[in-house]
C-alpha positions as CSV (number, residue, x, y, z in Angstrom):
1,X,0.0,0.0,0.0
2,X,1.3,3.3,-0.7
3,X,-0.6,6.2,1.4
4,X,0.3,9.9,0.4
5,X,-0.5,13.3,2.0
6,X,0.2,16.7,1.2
7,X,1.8,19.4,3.2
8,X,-0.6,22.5,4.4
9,X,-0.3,26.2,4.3
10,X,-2.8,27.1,7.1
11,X,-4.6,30.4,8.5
12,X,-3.8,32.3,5.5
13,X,-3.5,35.3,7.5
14,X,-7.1,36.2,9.1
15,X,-8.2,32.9,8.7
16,X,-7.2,31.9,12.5
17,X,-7.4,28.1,12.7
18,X,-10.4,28.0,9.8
19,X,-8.9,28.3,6.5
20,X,-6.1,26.2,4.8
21,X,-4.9,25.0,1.5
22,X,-3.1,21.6,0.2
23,X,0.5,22.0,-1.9
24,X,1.9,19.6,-4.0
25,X,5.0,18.4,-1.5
26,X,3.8,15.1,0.0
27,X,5.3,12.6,2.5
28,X,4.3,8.9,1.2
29,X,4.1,5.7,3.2
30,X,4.8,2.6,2.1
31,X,3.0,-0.3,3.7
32,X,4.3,-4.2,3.4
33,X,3.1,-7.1,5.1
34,X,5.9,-8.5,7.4
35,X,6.7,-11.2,10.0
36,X,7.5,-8.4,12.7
37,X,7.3,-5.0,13.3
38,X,9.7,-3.2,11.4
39,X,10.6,0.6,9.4
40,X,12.8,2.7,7.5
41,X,12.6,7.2,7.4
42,X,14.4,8.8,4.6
43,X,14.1,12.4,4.0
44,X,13.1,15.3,6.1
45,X,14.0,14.5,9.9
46,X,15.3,11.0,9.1
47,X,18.6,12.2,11.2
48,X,16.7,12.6,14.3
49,X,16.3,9.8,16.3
50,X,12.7,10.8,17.6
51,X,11.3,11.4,14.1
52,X,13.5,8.4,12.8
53,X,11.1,6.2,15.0
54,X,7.4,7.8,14.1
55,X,6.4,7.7,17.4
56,X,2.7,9.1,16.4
57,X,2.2,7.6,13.2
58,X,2.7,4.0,14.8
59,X,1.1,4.9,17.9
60,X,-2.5,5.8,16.1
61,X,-2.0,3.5,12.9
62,X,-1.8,0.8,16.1
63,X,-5.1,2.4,17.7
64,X,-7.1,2.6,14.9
65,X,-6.1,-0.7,13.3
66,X,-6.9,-2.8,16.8
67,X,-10.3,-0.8,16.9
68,X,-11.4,-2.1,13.3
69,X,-9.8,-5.6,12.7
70,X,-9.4,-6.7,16.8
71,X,-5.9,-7.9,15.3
72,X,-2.3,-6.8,16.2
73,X,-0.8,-4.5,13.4
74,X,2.8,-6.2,12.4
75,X,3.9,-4.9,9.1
76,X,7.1,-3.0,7.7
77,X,6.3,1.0,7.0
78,X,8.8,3.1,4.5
79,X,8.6,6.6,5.2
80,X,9.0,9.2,2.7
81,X,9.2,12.7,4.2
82,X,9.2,15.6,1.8
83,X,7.1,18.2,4.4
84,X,10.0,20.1,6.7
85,X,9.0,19.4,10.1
86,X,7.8,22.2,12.4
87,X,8.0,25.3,9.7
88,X,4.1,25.7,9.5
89,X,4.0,23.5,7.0
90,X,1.5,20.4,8.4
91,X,3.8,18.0,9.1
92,X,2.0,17.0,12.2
93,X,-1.1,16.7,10.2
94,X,0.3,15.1,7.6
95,X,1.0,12.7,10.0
96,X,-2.1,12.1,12.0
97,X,-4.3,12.3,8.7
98,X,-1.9,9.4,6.6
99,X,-2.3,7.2,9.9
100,X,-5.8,7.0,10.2
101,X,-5.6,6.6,6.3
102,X,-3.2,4.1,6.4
103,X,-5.1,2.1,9.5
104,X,-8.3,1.6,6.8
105,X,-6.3,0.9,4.0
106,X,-4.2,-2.0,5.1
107,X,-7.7,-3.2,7.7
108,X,-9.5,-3.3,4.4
109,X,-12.5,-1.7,5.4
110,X,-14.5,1.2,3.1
111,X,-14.2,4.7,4.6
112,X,-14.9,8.4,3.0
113,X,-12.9,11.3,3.8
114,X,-14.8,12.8,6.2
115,X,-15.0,9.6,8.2
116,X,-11.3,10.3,8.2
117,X,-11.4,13.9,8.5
118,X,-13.3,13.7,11.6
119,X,-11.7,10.5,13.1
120,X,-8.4,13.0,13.1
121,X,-9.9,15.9,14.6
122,X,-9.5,13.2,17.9
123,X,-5.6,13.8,17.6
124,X,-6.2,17.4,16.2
125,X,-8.3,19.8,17.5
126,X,-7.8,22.8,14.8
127,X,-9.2,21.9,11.3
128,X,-7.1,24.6,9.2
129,X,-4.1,22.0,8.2
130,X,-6.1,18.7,8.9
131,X,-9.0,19.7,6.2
132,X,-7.0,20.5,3.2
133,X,-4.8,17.6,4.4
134,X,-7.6,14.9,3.9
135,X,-9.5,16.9,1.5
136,X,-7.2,19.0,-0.9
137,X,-7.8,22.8,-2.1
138,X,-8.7,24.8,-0.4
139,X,-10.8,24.8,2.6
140,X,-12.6,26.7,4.7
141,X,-14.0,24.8,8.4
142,X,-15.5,25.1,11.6
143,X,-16.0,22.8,14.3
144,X,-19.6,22.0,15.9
145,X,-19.7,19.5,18.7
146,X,-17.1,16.8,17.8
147,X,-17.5,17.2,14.0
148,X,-15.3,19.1,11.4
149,X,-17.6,21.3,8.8
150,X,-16.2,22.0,6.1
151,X,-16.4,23.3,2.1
152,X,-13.9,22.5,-0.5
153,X,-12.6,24.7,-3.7
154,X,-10.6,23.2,-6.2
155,X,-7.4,25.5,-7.1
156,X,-6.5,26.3,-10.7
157,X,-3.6,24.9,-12.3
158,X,-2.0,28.3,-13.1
159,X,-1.4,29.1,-9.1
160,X,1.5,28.2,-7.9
161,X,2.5,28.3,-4.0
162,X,6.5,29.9,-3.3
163,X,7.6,28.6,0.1
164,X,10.1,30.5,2.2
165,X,11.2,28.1,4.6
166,X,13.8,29.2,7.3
167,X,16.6,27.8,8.3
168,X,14.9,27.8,12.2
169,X,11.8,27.0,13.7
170,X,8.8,28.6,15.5
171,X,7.4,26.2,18.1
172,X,3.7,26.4,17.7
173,X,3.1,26.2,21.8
174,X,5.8,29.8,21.8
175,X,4.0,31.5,18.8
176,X,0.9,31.0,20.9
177,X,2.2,32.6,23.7
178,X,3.0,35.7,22.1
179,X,-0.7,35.9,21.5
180,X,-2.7,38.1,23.4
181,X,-5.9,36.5,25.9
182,X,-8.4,39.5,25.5
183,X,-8.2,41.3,21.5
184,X,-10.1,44.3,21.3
185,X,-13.2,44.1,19.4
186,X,-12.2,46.4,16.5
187,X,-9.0,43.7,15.8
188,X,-11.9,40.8,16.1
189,X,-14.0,42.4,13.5
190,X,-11.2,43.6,11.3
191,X,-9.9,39.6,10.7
192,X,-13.7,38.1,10.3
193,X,-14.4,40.4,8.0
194,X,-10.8,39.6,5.8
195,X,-11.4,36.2,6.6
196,X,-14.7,36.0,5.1
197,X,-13.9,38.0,2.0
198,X,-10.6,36.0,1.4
199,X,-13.1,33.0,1.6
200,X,-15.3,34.7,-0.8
201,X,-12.5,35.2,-3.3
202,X,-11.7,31.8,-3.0
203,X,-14.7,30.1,-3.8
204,X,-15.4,32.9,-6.8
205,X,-11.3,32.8,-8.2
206,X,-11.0,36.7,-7.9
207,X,-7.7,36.8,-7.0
208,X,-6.0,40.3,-7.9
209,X,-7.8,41.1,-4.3
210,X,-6.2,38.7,-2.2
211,X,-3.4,41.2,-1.5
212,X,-6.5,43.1,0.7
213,X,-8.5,39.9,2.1
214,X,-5.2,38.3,3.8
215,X,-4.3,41.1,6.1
216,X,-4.3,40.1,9.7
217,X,-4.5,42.2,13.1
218,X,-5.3,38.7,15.3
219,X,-1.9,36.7,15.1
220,X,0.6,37.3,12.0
221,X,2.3,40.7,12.8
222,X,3.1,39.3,16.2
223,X,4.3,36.2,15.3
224,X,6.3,37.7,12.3
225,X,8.1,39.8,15.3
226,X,9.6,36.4,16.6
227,X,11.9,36.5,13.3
228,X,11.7,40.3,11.6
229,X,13.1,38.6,8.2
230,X,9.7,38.1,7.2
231,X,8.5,41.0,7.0
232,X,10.9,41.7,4.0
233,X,10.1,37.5,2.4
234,X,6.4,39.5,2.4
235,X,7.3,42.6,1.2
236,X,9.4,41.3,-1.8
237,X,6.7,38.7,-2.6
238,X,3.8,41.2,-3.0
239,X,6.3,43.9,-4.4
240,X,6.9,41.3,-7.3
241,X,3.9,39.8,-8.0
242,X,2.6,37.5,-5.1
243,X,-1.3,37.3,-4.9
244,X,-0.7,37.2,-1.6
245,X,1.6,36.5,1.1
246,X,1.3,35.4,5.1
247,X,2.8,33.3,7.2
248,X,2.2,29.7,6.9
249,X,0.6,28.1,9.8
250,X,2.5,29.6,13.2
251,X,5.9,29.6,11.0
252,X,8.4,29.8,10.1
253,X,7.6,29.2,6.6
254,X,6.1,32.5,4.5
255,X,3.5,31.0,2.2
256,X,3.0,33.5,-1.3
257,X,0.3,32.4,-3.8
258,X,1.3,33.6,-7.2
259,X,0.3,33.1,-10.8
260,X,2.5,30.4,-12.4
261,X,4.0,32.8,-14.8
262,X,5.4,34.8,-12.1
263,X,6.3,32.0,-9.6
264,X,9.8,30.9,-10.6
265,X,11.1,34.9,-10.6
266,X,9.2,35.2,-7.3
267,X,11.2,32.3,-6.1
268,X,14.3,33.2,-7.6
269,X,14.5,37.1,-6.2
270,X,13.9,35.4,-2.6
271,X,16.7,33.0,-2.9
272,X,19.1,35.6,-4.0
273,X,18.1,37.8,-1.1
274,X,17.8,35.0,1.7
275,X,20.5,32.2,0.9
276,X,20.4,30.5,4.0
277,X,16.1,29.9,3.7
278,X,14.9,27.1,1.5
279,X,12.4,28.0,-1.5
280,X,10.0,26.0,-2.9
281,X,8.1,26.9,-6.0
282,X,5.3,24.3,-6.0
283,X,2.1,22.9,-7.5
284,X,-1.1,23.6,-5.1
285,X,-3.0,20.1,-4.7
286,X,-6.4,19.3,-5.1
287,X,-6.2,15.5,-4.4
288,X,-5.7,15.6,-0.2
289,X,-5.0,12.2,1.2
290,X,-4.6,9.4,-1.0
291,X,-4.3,5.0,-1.1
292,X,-3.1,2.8,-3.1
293,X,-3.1,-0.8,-2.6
């Protein structure tokens, strides 16, 4: 079985913990039937010895695979990372969503994707990386009770995502803290009302005004403080073309949506200007989680 998820660009600036998209960089999981438990991790993290043994992936692959075969799980898993780990990017996600995807696949047992979708929201309790992770495009959620709504929109082949990724992290639990506990209401209504028109232009592909729609006053500019070099990734993106440009996720990564024609010279000015960082010019994804057996 091979199982294959994408990495995530979450929040999108005001879209706090509600909107997401999928990009074409995926980790894959290769799935073998074996005599005894065993693996092997090759890419992203495969130095580390934490992330070498997939702690989480094995832990609810084992949970869910008990819980619909009563059977023990042995088989040999081949891990393919390709999402940098802790940049914003929905590695964790990727990880909880191609577990659960992985436990059905290999207990041979019919599922949708938002049996998965909400199985996940157990290990995950935002939906902005986990929905575009099972679902692809982009994605706009809410949670009610213990269920994930959400509604998808299929992304255009001639977008393209540039991905700044730092050479240093963000810990999601210290970008958090930064955050203020009481926002004043003018900074509340200022993001739900970006938030709702970014998800407006979305669903209706106007994009020359998402440079307006992703502006933030909830969580961005004070994260962005935490490493001041983004604020110049974002101001060269937009100055040369981006659509739009926010911080992925909690960072480190800076996300830029651009039209494909403009991507690679997008990507291009930022390397010159930030050698140390890692750019990505890359597909969006409209696929989410995927199986093969």
């Amino acid at each position: 079985m091979l199982i294959s998820v994408p990495a995530t660009s979450a929040n999108l600036g005001p879209g706090f913990d509600t909107l997401g998209l999928a990009i074409d960089l995926r980790n894959e999981i290769i799935i073998k039937p074996s005599q005894f438990l065993s693996l092997s991790t090759k890419g992203e993290g495969a130095e580390n010895p934490k992330i070498r043994k997939n702690t989480l992936f094995l832990n609810i692959f084992n949970e869910n695979y008990r819980r619909l075969t009563n059977k023990e799980p042995i088989f040999r898993f081949e891990f393919t990372n390709r999402i940098p780990i802790s940049r914003g990017l929905g590695s964790s996600s990727a990880v909880i969503v191609a577990s659960i995807t992985a436990a059905y696949t290999a207990a041979n047992v019919k599922y949708n994707k938002r049996e998965i979708l909400n199985r996940a929201l157990r290990y995950e309790h935002h939906p902005d990386n986990i929905t575009p992770a099972v679902m692809g495009g982009f994605n706009v959620a809410c949670i009610e009770g213990d269920r994930i709504y959400s509604k998808k929109r299929r992304l255009p082949d001639y977008l393209r995502a540039v991905l700044v990724v730092p050479d240093r992290t963000i810990s999601t639990a210290r970008s958090r803290h930064v955050l203020p506990k009481v926002y004043k209401k003018e900074e509340a209504i200022y993001s739900l009302s970006h938030a709702a028109f970014m998800t407006s232009l979305f669903m209706s592909e106007s994009w020359d005004l998402l440079r307006i729609a992703s502006k933030d006053k909830l969580h961005q500019t004070r994260r962005m403080k935490m490493m001041p070099e983004l604020f110049e990734v974002q101001r060269l993106a937009l100055k040369h073309g981006a659509l739009m440009s926010t911080l992925s996720g909690s960072g480190s990564t800076f996300f830029s949506l651009c039209y494909a024609d403009d991507a690679q010279k997008i990507a291009e000015i930022l390397q010159k200007k930030f050698p140390y960082f890692r750019i990505f010019n890359k597909a969006l994804d409209n696929y989410g989680a995927t199986a093969k057996s």
